[in-house]
Each structure stands twice: as C-alpha cells, then as structure tokens.
C-alpha positions as CSV (number, residue, x, y, z in Angstrom):
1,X,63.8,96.6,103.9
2,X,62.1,92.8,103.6
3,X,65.2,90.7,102.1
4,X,64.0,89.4,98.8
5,X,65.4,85.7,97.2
6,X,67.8,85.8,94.6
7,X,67.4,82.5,92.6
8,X,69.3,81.2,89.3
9,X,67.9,82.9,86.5
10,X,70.0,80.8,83.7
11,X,72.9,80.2,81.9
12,X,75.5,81.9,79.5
13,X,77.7,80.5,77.2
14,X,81.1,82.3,77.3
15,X,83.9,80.7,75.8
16,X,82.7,77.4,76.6
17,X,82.0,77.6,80.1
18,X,78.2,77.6,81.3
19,X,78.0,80.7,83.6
20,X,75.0,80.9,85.8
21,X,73.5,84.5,86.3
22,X,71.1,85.1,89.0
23,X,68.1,88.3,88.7
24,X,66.0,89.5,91.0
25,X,64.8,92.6,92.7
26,X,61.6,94.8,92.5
27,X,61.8,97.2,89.6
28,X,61.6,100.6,89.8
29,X,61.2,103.7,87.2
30,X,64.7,105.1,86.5
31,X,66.1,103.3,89.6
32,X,68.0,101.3,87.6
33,X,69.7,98.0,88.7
34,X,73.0,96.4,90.7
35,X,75.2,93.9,89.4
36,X,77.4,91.9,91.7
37,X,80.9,90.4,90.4
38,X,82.1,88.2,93.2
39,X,85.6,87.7,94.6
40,X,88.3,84.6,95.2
41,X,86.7,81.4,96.5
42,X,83.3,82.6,96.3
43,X,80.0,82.7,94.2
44,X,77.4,85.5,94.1
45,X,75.3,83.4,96.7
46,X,77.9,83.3,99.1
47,X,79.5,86.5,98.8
48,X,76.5,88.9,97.5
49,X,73.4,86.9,98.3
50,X,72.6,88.3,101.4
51,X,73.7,91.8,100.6
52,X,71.8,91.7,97.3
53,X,68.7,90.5,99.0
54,X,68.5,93.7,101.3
55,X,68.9,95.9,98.2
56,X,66.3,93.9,96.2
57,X,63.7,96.1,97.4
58,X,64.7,99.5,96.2
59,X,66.0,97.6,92.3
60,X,66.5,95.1,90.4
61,X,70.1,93.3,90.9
62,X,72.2,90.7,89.3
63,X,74.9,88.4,89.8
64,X,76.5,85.5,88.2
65,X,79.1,82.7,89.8
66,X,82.4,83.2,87.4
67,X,83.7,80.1,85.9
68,X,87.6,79.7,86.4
69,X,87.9,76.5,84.5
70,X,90.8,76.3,82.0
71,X,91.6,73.6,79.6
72,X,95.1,72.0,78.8
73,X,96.4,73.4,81.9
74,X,96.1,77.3,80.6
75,X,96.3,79.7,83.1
76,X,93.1,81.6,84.3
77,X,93.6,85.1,82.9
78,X,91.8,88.4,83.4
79,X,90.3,89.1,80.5
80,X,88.2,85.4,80.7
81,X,86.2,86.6,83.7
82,X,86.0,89.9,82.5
83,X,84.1,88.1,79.3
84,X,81.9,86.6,81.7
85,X,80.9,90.0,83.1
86,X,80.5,91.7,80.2
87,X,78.2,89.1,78.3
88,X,75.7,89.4,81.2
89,X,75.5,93.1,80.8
90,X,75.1,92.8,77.1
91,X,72.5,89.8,77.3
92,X,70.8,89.6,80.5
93,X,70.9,93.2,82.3
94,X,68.6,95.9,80.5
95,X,69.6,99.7,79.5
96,X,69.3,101.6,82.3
97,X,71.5,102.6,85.4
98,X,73.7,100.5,86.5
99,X,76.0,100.2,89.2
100,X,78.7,97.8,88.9
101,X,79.4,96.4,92.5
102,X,82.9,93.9,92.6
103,X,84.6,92.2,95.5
104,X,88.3,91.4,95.9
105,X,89.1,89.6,93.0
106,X,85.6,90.9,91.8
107,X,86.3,94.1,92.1
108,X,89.7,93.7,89.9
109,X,87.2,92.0,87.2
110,X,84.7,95.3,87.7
111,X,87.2,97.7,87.6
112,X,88.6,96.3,84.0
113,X,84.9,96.2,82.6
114,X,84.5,99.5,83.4
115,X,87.7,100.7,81.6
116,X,87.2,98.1,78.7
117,X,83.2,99.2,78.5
118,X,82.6,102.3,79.8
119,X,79.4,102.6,78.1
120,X,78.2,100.0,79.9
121,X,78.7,101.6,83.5
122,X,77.4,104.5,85.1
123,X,78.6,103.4,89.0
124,X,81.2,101.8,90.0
125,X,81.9,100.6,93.5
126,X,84.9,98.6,94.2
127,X,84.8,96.8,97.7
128,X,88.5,95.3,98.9
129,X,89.5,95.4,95.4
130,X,93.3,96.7,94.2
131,X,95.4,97.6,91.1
132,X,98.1,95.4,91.2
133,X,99.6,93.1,93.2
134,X,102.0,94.1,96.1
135,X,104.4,92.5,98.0
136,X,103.2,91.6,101.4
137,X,100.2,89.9,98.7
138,X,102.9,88.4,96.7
139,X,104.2,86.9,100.4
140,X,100.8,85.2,101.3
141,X,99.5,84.0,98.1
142,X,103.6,82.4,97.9
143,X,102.4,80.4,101.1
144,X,99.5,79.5,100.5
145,X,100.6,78.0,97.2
146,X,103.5,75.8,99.2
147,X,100.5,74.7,101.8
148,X,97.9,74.0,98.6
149,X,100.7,71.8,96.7
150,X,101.5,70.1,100.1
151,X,98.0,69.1,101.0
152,X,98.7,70.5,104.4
153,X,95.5,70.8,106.5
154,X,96.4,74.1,108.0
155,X,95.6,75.9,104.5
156,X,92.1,76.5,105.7
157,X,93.2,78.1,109.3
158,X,96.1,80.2,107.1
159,X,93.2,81.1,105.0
160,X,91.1,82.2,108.0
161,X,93.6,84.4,109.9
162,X,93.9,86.1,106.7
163,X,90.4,86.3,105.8
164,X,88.7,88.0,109.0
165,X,89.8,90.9,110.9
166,X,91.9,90.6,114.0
167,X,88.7,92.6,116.1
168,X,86.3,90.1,114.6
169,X,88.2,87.2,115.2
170,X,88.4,88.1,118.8
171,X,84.8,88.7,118.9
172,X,83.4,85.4,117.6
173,X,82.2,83.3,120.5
174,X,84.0,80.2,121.2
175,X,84.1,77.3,118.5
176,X,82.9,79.6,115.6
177,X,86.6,80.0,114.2
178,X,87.0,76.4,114.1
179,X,83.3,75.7,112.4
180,X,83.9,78.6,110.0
181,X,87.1,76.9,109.3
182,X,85.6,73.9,109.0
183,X,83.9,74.9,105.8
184,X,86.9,76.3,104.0
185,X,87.2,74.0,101.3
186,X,89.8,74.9,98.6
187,X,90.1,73.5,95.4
188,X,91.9,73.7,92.3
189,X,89.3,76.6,91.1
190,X,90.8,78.5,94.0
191,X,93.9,77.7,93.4
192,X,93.5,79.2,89.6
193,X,92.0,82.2,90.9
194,X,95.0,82.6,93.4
195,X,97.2,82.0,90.8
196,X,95.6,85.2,88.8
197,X,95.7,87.4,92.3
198,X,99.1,87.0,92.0
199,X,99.5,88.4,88.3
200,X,97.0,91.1,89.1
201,X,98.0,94.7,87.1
202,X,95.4,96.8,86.0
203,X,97.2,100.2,87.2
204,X,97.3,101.6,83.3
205,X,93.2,101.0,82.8
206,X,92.2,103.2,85.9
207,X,92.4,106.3,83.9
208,X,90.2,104.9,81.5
209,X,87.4,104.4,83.9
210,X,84.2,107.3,83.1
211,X,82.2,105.8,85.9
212,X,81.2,107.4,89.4
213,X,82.9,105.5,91.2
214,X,83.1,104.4,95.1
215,X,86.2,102.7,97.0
216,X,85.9,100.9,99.6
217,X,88.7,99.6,101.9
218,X,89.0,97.9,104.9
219,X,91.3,99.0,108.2
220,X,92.2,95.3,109.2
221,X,92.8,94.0,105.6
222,X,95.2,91.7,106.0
223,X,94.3,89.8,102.0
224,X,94.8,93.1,99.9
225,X,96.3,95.7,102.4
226,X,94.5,99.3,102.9
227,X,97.2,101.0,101.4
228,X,96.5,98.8,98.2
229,X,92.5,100.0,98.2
230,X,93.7,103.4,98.4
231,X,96.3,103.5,95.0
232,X,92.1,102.8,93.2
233,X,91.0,105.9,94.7
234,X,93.8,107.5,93.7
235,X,93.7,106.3,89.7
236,X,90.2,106.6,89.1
237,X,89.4,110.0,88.3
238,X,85.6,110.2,89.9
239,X,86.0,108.1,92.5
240,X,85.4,108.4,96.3
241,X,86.7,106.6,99.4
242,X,85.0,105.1,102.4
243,X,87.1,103.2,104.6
244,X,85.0,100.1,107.1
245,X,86.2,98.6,110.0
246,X,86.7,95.6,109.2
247,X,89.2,92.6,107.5
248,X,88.6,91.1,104.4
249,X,85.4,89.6,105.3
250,X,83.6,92.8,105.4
251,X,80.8,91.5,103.8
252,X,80.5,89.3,106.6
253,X,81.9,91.9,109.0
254,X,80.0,94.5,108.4
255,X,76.7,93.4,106.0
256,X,74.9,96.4,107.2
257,X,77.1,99.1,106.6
258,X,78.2,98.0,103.2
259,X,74.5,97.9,102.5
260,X,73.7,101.0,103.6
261,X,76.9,102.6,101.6
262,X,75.4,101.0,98.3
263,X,72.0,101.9,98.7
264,X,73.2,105.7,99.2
265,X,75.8,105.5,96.3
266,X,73.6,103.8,94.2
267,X,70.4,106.0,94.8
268,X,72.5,109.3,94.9
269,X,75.8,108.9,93.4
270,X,76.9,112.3,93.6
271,X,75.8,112.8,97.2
272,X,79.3,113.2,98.1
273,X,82.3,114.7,95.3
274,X,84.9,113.1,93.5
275,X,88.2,112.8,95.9
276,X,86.7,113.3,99.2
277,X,86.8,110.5,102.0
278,X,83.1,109.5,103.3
279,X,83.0,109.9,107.1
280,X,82.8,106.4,108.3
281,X,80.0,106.7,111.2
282,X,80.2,102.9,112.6
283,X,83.1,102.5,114.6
C-alpha cells in the first residue's frame, strides 16, 4: 500500500477549545472509514499519522489532536475528551462503517464513546488501552508527578524506560535512546492528562459497549500492564484479543503489525469470534 498524507482538515468548537480534525483516505463503496483517538502526550500526527497513512488506501480515516486545556485550574476530566470525539463523529465523519481505533489514554476516550454512543460505532479496537487504574500505574504516574513538580531533568529518561519495551530498547543502535529522549518534552498538557490516567474507571461502561470490538495488548507494557489490557477483553461482550510483542510504544514498535491487524479487523470484523485470542504470528 502507497502511504497517503494526512493533512488538517479544520477545526471544531467544543466547549471552547478549538480541536483540529485531520481527513483523508481514498473512499471506497461500503468500506467505510477509521477514526483515530490518540493517547497521553501525543497528537494524531505523532501517534496515528504514520499508521493512518498506510490504511488510507483501502478508506477514508480521521483523527483529531484532543485539547486538554482547562480553565481556573479545573481538572481535565473524561467526559471533556470524550466531547471532542464525539462531535467529530457527529459533524465531520459521514454514516457509514466505522471503526473506532484509540490508544492508551485514547483508547480509554474510545472505549467510553462507544458505551456513551453506541450508535455511532460499529468497530471498536482498543490498542494499550485499560479500565481502570491499577496500582503498579498508580506507582509510576505518583513518580512521575514528584519528578514533573521538581523540574528534574530525568523525567524524560523515567518516561522513556517506561515508554519502550525492554527488547526494543536493547535493540536500538547506540545514541538513539538518548536522541529519542531528547525529544521528550512534557508540559503541563501532559501533566493534565496524567493527572486523568490516574483517575481512570470506566469498568461499569464496558457492558454497555454493542461494538465488534478488538483488544490489543502488549507483552512488555510496562505504562498500562498486560494484565490491565486483558480486564477490556474480558468486559466487553464482542470483543477479541491479540496480544504484540512489544512495550507501550507499539505503534512505534511494531507499525506493521498493528497495521496489518486493523486492516483485517476493519475489512472483516468477524474473521475471527467473540472471546477467542488471535494467534500472534510475529514473534
């Protein structure tokens, strides 16, 4: 597949933040379209873009960069980036098929528009996502807030270790931790959205959820452990798991594979039954 650019389509108003949406894709009869909710720290460019781009062939797909701004020192809540997502389903993506893709954070925003609107979804996939907050998450996101209100440098490298698997740390050629680290900038937008990771509980919504759904987890998750992936598959009635090698930064990780498990689930989302666990054939 020839990777396709996904530029800024616009702006929505949404409670008084500007969101900007991105569209693009090749459309297809009764293919349908993605739409990409993206996690902590990120923006659909940076987590999505890539991934989109190699699916923009087969549909059209849509993404927007959530705003986490707050006024008067309110705390970022849930339901104000689930507003987000759900205003660019009602006013930018058409009727049609559509499969709701979410990372980390993003995929704790999905999940909760697809309970909340279920109309609205007719695939689900949930990528490094979980259901409520543990403790070994409760334990990172506690340091990380002491190193963020310190100023310490070593946030960035504490973010890193976390961020990418152990394997693909070990992997990386020499200097490329430190220049990936390098670019690890946090801000008090980060420090919002971490503030809502640790607040996380949408464990009584998964049994609303209608849509075909697909879990994804990752077997050197340090960020939101495996076990925490799994309690989704295990709440959502029509869901199925698939578990990637990889940490957190699968969609770095492993770009290929995850795009190769959305294009299937996407094109065929009943190629493999509710409850079963997809045979993971890269090692």
């Amino acid at each position: 597949m020839k990777p396709f650019r996904i530029d800024p389509a616009g702006h929505l108003e949404v409670s008084g933040r500007k969101v900007t949406y991105y569209e693009g894709g090749k459309e297809q009869a009764g293919a349908g379209q993605l739409v990409f909710v993206h996690g902590t720290s990120g923006t659909f460019p940076e987590h999505f873009g890539e991934i989109a781009s190699l699916l923009a062939p087969k549909a059209k797909v849509y993404g927007l960069d959530m705003d986490s701004s707050t006024s008067d020192g309110a705390a970022l809540e849930l339901a104000d980036l689930v507003l987000q997502v759900e205003t660019l389903l009602d006013e930018v993506v058409p009727s049609g098929p559509t499969t709701l893709v979410g990372y980390s954070l993003g995929a704790v925003v999905a999940a909760a528009v697809a309970a909340r609107r279920p109309e609205a979804v007719d695939q689900l996939v949930l990528i490094a996502g979980w259901a409520a907050t543990g403790q070994q998450q409760r334990l990172f996101n506690r340091v990380w807030a002491d190193l963020w209100s310190s100023g310490s440098p070593a946030l960035s490298t504490y973010m890193f270790n976390h961020f990418f698997g152990g394997p693909s740390q070990d992997s990386m050629p020499p200097g490329m931790a430190d220049q990936i680290i390098q670019t690890l900038t946090m801000t008090d937008v980060v420090a919002r959205q971490m503030d809502l990771n640790d607040r996380i509980d949408i464990t009584d919504e998964l049994a609303r959820i209608q849509a075909r759904t697909l879990v994804i987890g990752c077997t050197h998750d340090q960020l939101v452990p495996l076990r925490q992936t799994k309690l989704l598959f295990g709440g959502i009635h029509d869901a199925r798991f698939q578990e990637i090698t990889a940490g957190h930064a699968v969609i770095y990780e492993r770009t290929a594979e995850l795009v190769r498990s959305l294009d299937h689930f996407h094109s065929d989302p009943t190629r493999h039954p509710a409850g079963v666990t997809i045979p993971n054939l890269v090692a």
